[in-house]
C-alpha positions in Angstrom: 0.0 0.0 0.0 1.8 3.1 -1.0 1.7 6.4 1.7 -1.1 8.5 0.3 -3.5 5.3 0.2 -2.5 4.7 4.3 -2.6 8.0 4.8 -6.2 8.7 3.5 -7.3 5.5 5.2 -6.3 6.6 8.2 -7.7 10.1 7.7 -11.0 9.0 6.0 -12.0 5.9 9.0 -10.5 7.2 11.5 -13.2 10.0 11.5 -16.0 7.5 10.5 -15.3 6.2 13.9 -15.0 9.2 15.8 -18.9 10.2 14.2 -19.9 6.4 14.9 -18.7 6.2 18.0 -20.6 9.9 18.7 -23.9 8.6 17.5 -23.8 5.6 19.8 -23.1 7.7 23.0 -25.6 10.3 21.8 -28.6 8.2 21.1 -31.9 9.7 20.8 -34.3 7.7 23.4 -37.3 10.8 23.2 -38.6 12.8 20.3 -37.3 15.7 22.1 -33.6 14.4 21.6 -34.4 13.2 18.1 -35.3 16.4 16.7 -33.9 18.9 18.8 -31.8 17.1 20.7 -33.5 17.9 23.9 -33.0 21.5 23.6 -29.6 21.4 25.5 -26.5 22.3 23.4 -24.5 25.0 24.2 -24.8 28.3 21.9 -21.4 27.6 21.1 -21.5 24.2 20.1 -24.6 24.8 18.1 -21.9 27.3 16.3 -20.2 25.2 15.3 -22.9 22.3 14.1 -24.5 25.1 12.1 -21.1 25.5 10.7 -20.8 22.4 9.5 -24.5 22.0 8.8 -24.4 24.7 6.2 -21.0 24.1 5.2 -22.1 21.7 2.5 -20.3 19.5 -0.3 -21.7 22.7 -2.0 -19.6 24.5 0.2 -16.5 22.2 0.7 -16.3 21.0 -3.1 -18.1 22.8 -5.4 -18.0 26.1 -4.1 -14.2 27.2 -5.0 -14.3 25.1 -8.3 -17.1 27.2 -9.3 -15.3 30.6 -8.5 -11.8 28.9 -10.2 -14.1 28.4 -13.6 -16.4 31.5 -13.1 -14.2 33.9 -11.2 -15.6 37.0 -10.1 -19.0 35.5 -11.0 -18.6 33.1 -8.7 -19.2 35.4 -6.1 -22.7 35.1 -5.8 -22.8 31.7 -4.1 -20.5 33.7 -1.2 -22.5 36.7 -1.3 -25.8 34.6 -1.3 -25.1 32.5 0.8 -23.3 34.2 3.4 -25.9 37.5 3.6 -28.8 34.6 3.8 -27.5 33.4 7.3 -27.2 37.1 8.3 -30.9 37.0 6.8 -32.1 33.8 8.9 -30.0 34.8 11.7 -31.5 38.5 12.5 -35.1 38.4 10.8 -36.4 34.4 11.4 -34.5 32.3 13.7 -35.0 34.4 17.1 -38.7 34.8 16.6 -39.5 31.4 15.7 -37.3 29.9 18.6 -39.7 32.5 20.8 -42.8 30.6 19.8 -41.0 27.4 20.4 -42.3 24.6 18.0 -39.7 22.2 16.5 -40.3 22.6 12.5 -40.8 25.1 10.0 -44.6 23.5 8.9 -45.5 23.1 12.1 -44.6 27.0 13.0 -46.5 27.5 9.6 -49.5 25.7 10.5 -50.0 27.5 13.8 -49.3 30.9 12.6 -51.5 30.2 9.5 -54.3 28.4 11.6 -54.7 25.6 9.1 -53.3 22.1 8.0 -53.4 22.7 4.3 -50.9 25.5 4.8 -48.7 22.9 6.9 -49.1 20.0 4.1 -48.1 23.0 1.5 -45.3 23.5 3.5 -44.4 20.0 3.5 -44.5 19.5 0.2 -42.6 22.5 -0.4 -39.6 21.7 1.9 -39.5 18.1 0.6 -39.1 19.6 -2.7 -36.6 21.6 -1.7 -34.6 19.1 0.6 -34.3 16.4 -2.2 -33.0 18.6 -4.6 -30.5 19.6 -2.7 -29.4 16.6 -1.2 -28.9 15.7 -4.5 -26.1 17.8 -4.7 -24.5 16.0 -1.3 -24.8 12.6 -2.8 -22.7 13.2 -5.9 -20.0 14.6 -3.5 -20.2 11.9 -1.5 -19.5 9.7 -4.8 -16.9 11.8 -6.0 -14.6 11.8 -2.5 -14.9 8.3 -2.2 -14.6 7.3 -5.9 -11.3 8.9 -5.6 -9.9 8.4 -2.7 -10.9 4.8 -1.6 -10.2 4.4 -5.0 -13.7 2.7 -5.9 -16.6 2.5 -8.6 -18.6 6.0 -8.0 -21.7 4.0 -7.5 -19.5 1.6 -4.4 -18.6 5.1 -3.3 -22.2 6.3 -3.3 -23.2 2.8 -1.1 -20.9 3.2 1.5 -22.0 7.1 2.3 -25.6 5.9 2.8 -24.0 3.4 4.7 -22.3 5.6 7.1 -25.1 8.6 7.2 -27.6 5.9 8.0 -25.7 4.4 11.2 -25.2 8.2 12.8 -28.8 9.6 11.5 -31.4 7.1 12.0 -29.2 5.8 15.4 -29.2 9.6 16.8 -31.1 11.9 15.4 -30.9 15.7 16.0 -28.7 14.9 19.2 -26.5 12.5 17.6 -25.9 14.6 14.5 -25.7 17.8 16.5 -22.1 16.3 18.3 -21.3 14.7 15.1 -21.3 17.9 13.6 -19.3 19.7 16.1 -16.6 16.8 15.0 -17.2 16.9 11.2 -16.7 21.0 11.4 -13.4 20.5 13.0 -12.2 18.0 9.9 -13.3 20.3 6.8 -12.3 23.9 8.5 -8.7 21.9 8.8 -8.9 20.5 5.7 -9.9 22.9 3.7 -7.7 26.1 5.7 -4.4 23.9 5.6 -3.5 23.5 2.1 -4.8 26.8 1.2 -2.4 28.3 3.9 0.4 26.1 2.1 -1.0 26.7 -1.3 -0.7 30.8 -0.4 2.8 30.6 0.7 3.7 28.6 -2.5 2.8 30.9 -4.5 2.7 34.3 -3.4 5.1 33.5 -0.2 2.0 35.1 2.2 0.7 32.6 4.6 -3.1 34.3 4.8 -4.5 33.1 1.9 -6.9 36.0 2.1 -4.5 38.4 1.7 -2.1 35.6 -0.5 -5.1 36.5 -3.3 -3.9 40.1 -3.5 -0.5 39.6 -3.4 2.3 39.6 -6.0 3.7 36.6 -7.2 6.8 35.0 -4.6 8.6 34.4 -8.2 10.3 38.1 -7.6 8.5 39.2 -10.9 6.2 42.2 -8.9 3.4 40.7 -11.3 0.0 40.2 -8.6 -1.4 36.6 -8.8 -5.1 37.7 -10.3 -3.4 39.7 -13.4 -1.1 36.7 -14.0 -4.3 35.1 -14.1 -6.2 36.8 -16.0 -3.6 36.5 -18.8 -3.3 32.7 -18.8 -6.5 32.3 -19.3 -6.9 35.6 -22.2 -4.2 33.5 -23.7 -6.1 30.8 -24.0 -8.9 32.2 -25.4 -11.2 31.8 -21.9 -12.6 35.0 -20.5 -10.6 37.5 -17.8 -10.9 35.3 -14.7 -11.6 39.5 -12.8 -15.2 40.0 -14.7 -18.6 39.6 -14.4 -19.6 36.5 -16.4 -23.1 35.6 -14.7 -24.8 37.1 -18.0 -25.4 40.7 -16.7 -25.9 42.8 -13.3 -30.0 41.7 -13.2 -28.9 38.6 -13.6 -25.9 38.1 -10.9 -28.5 41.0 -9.0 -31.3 38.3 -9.2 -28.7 35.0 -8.0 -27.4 36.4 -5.3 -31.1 37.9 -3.8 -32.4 34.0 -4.9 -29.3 32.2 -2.4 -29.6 34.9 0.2 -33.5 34.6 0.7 -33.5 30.4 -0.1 -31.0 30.5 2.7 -32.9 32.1 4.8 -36.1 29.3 4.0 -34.1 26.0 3.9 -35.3 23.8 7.1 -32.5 22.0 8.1 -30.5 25.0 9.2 -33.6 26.5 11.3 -34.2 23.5 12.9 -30.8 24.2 14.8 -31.9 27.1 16.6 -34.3 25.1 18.6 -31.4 22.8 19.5 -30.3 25.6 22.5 -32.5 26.4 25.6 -33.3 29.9 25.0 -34.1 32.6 22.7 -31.0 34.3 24.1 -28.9 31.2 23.3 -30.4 31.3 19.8 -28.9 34.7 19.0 -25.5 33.8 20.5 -25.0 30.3 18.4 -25.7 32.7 15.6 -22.8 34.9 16.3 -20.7 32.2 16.5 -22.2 30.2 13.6 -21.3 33.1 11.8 -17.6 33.6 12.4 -17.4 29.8 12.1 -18.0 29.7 8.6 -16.3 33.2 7.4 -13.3 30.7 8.4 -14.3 28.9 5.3 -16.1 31.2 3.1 -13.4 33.9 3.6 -10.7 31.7 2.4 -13.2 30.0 -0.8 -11.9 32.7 -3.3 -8.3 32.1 -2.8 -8.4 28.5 -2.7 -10.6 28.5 -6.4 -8.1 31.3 -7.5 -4.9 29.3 -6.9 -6.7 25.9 -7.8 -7.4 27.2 -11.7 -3.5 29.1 -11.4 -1.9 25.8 -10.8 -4.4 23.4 -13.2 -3.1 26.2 -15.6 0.7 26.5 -15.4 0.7 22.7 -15.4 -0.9 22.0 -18.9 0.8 24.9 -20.0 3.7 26.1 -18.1 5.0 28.7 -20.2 3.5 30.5 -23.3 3.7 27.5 -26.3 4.6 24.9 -24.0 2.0 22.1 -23.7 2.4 19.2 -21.0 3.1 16.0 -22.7 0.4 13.7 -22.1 2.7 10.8 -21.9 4.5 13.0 -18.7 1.1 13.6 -17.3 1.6 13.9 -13.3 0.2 11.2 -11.1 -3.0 13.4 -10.0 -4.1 13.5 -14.1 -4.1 10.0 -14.0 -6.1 9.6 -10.7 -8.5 11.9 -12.1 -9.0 10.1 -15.0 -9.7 6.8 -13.6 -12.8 8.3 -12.3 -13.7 9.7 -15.5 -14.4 13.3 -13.9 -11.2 14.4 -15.9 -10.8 13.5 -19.7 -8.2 14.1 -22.2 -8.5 13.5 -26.3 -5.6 13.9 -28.3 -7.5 15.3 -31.5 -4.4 16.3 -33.6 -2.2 13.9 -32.5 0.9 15.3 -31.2 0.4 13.9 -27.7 0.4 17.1 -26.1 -2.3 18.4 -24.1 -4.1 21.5 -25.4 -6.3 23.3 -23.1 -8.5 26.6 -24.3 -11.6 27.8 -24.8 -12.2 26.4 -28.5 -14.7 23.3 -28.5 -12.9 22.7 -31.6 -9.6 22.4 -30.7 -9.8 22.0 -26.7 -8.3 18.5 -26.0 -9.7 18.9 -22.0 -12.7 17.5 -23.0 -14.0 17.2 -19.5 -12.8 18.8 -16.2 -15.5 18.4 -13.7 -15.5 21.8 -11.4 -16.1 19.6 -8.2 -12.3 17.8 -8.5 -10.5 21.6 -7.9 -10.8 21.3 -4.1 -9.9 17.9 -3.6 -7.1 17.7 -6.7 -5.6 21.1 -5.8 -3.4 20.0 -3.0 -1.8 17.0 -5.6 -1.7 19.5 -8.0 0.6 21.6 -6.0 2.6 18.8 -5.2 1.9 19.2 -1.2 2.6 16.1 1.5 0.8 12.9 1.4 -1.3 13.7 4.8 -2.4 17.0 3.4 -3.8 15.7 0.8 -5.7 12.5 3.2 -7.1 15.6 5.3 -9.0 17.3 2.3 -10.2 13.7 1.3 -11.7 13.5 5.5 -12.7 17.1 5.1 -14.6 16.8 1.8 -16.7 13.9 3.3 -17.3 15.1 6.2 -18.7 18.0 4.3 -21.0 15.9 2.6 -22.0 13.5 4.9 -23.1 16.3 7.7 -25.5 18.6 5.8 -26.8 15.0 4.0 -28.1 14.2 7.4 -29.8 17.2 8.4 -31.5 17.5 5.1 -32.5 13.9 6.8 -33.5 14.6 9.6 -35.9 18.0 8.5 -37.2 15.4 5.4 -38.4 12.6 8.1 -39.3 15.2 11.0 -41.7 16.9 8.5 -43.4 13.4 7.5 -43.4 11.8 10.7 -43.9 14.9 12.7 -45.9 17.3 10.5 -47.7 15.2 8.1 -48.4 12.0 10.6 -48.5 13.3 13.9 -50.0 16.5 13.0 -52.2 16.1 10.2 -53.3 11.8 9.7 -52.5 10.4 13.4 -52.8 12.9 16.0 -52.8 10.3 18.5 -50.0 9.0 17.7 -47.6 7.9 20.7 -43.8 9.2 21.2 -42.6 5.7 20.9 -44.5 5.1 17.5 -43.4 8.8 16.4 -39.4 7.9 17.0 -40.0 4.5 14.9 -41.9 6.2 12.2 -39.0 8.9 12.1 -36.5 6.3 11.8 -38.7 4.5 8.7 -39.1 7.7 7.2 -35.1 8.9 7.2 -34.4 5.3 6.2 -36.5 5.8 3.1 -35.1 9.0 2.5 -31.7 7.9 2.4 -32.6 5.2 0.0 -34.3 8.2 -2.7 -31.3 10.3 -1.7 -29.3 7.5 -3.0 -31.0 6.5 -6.4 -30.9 10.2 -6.9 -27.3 10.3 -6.3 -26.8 7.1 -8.7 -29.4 8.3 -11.3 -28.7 12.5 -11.0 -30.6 14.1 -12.9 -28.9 16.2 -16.0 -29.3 19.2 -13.9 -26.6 17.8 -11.4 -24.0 20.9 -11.2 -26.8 23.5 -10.4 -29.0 21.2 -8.2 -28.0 23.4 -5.1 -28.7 26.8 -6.3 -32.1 25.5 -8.0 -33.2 24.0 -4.0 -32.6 27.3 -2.3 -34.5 29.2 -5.9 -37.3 26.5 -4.4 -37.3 27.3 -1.1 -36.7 31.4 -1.5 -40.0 31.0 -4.1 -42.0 29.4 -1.0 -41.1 28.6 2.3 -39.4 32.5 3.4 -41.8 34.3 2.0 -44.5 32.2 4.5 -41.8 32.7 7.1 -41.2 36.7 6.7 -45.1 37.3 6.5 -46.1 35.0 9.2 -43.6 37.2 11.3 -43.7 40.7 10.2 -47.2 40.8 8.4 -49.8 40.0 11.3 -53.1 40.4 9.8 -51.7 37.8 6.9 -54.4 34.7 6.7 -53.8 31.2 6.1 -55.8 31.6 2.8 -53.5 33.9 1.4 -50.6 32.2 2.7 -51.1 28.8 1.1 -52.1 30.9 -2.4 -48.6 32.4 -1.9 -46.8 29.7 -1.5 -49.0 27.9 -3.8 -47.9 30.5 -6.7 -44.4 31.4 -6.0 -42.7 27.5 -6.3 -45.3 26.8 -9.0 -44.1 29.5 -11.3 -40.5 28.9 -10.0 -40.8 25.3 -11.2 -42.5 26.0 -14.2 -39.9 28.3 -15.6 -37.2 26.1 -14.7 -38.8 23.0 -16.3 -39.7 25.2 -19.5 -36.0 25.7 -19.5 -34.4 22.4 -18.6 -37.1 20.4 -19.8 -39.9 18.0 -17.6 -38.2 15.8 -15.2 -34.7 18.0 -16.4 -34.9 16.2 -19.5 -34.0 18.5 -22.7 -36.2 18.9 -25.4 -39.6 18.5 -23.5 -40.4 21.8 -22.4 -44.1 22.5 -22.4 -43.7 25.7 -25.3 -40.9 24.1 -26.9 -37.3 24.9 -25.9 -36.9 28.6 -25.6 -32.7 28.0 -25.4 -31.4 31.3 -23.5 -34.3 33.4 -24.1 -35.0 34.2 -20.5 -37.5 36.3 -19.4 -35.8 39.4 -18.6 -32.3 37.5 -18.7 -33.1 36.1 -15.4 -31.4 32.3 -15.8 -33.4 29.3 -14.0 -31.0 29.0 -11.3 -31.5 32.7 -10.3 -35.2 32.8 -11.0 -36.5 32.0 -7.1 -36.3 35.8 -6.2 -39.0 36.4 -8.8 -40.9 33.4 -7.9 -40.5 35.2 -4.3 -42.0 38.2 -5.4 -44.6 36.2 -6.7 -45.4 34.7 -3.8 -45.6 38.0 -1.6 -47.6 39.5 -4.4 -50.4 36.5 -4.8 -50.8 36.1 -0.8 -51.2 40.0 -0.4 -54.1 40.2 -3.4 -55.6 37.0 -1.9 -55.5 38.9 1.4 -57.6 42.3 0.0 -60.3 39.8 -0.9 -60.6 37.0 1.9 -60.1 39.9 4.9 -57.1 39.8 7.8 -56.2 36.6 10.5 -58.3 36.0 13.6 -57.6 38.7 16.4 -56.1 35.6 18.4 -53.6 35.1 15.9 -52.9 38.7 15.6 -52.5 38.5 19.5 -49.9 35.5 19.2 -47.8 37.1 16.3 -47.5 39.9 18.6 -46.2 38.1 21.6 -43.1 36.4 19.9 -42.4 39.8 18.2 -42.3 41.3 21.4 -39.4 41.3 24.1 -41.6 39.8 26.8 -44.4 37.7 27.0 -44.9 34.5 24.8 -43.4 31.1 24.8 -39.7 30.8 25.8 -38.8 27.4 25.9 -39.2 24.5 23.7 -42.3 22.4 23.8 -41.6 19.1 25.2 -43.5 16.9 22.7 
């Protein structure tokens, strides 16, 4: 067994036993523990689940290989993303841990006074949940394909496998510590090499900073112009503009990420994981400086990734790598078949630019950057195990609190709540078990089977959720005459449309060619992509439930009453309901 292979063994199980091992001392034995995990972590601790909660393959792997192939466009996911927690964090979280139910229907059915507007919701944040687990599973398949250096599909098995044991074993209180241990793994594998990346190259140890800096060759020449000639060279565009397809555009992204963000369930669901509303606010804070750890570093890492991938197809102007010489990472890469070369005019050297016709990179999947860059840059063995155990854990932690909002929302909202109201604690834990078990096994087949919309599966789950379950959220808080008619219209409207447009673009069931009017191409309505177009289904949604609201008349004075009570300071429900 050669050194990187221990190495990454070491790395990859010895955290699978550290979460395992977690899970079995932090067994859920009452609903409580199972979906909040009895309402007793500390503010700090849920800091630093949320961290790794939100902190996503998206996050880990595809995050910096989207900003190494879009550049400054890439920005939107950190600006999305980032300004959304801010979002969830000062306008939703603190109010809705006030009234004190566990999940976002169940909040939305007692605001809204009615169980169609909790099924809606259900339906919605399933929607919404699957699609972006999606998104998890294929990270989970590509770490392990690579690294354990098996079929993507074995890789894919072994995941389930693992998020199975800690999800259905623990619940909210076993993922909660698990999480605390999986943030610790990425933020050290992803900061390390990108500290030894920066110094490298620019001879500056910050790798925020390393991104502004001049090159440590002595030539004064900073690392982004450098860039942005390599890649003029070769005919791609300046890595330092906006390539999103316009401000509205870019404008319309970034407002879709930041107000999903704000809507997806599994990251609200932590802020009833602390005992107080006080609490709530504080795991924020430190939720917050938690993952500008990562995101602050996610430009520099994406920016140095596509430098180095550069510079070694092409180290100097003219100069093509011999495929024959290919480094050891290439081939790696190419077992897996996320990284293809075709030698179209035969001189065995690799050509890489932005002409279909002569480009012999015919594939170089965006989501190898993070894990390939360390190998790229030729850093030590355990380095490059880390980003393997980071990468997964990554994956693996927001997989199982998609999971665990998924089977809370069936077995909570929609059997407890809605089919069986008599349903006993015992029988509730079992049926949340069943339910995450089935969810792992969709999860899964999506994972195996993705559908062709694969790379933009994230930013098309939080367009879902921005198009219906914050809108709900924001009015049920700060519009206290909204009714439960109006609401479910709303929500109703907004993912409708949202869906719609983004079928009538990718085609039904994302397969091309089947759009309902015949394939429009890139004739978006007002430029506005699919991916971006959940901040218009947004306003959709505020606009529908506020008509709907002029005819039907305001909520009930009691509901009006209770709205008022969480918004306020004093008075209301400060602690958890014990269910």
């Amino acid at each position: 067994m050669d050194e990187l292979k221990l190495y990454t063994y070491i790395a990859v199980f010895g955290s699978f036993a550290v979460y395992f091992g977690i899970a079995w001392w932090a067994r859920a034995g009452s609903t409580s523990e199972f979906y909040v995990a009895g309402g007793g972590v500390t503010p700090m601790q849920n800091g630093m689940a949320i961290g790794a909660d939100w902190m996503s393959a998206a996050s880990f792997i595809s995050m910096a290989g989207l900003i190494a192939f879009l550049g400054y466009g890439g920005s939107v996911f950190l600006m999305g993303w980032t300004g959304g927690y801010v979002l969830l964090a000062m306008l939703l979280a603190p109010y809705m841990r006030k009234h004190g139910k566990f999940t976002v229907p169940e909040f939305i059915s007692d605001r809204y006074y009615s169980k169609t507007a909790r099924i809606v919701a259900v339906i919605c944040l399933i929607i919404a949940s699957l699609t972006y687990i999606i998104g998890q599973m294929k990270g989970v398949g590509v770490a392990f394909s690579r690294f354990l250096e098996v079929e993507y599909d074995n890789g894919l098995y072994i995941g389930m496998f693992v998020v199975w044991v800690y999800a259905v074993l623990g619940g909210m209180k076993g993922i909660t510590y698990t999480q605390i241990a999986q943030y610790c793994v990425l933020i050290f594998a992803y900061t390390i090499p990108a500290i030894f990346i920066s110094l490298q190259l620019t001879g500056n140890p910050i790798p925020q900073l390393g991104l502004g800096s001049t090159l440590a060759d002595g030539s004064g020449v900073y690392l982004l112009d450098k860039l942005d000639t390599v890649v003029t060279e070769l005919g791609f565009k300046e890595y330092t503009t906006d390539n999103m397809g316009g401000t509205l555009n870019m404008f319309a992204y970034t407002m879709s990420l930041m107000i999903g963000t704000a809507g997806l369930p599994h990251v609200i669901m932590r802020f009833f994981t602390v005992p107080s509303v006080k609490a709530a606010r504080q795991s924020a804070g430190y939720a917050l400086v938690f993952i500008a750890l990562l995101y602050t570093v996610a430009p520099a890492v994406g920016a140095m990734a596509r430098f180095n991938l550069m510079n070694t197809i092409e180290p100097a102007a003219g100069q093509n790598l011999e495929y024959a010489e290919r480094p050891q990472w290439f081939k790696d890469w190419e077992k897996t078949g996320l990284l293809k070369f075709e030698d179209k005019n035969g001189d065995g050297k690799v050509q890489y630019t932005a002409d279909k016709a002569t480009n012999e990179m015919v594939k170089v999947d965006r989501d190898i950057m993070v894990l390939a860059n360390p190998a790229i840059a030729n850093l030590p063995n355990w380095v490059i195990a880390l980003v393997a155990a980071g990468g997964l854990a990554a994956a693996l932690s927001t997989a199982a609190g998609l999971l665990l909002a998924i089977s809370s929302s069936i077995s909570h909202d929609l059997m407890k709540g809605v089919l069986t109201p008599d349903l006993s604690e015992k029988n509730e834990l079992l049926a949340g078990r069943i339910v995450m078990t089935i969810s792992i096994i969709v999860a899964g087949y999506l994972g195996l089977n993705p559908p062709g919309f694969a790379a933009g599966t994230v930013a098309l789950a939080f367009g879902l959720a921005a198009s219906s379950i914050f809108p709900a959220l924001m009015m049920g808080i700060f519009a206290k005459k909204m009714s439960g008619t109006a609401a479910v219209w709303g929500m109703c409207s907004g993912i409708g449309v949202t869906m719609l447009y983004v079928f009538q673009h990718k085609g039904i069931m994302f397969i091309p060619g089947t759009s309902f009017l015949g394939d429009m191409g890139p004739n978006w309505f007002l430029g506005i992509s699919p991916n971006a177009f959940g901040a218009v289904g947004a306003l959709v949604n505020f606009g529908v439930a506020f008509a709907v609201l002029k005819v039907t008349g305001p909520a009930p004075a009691h509901i009006q009453q209770m709205v008022d009570n969480f918004r306020t300071p004093h008075g209301g429900v400060t602690a958890a309901h014990d269910h």
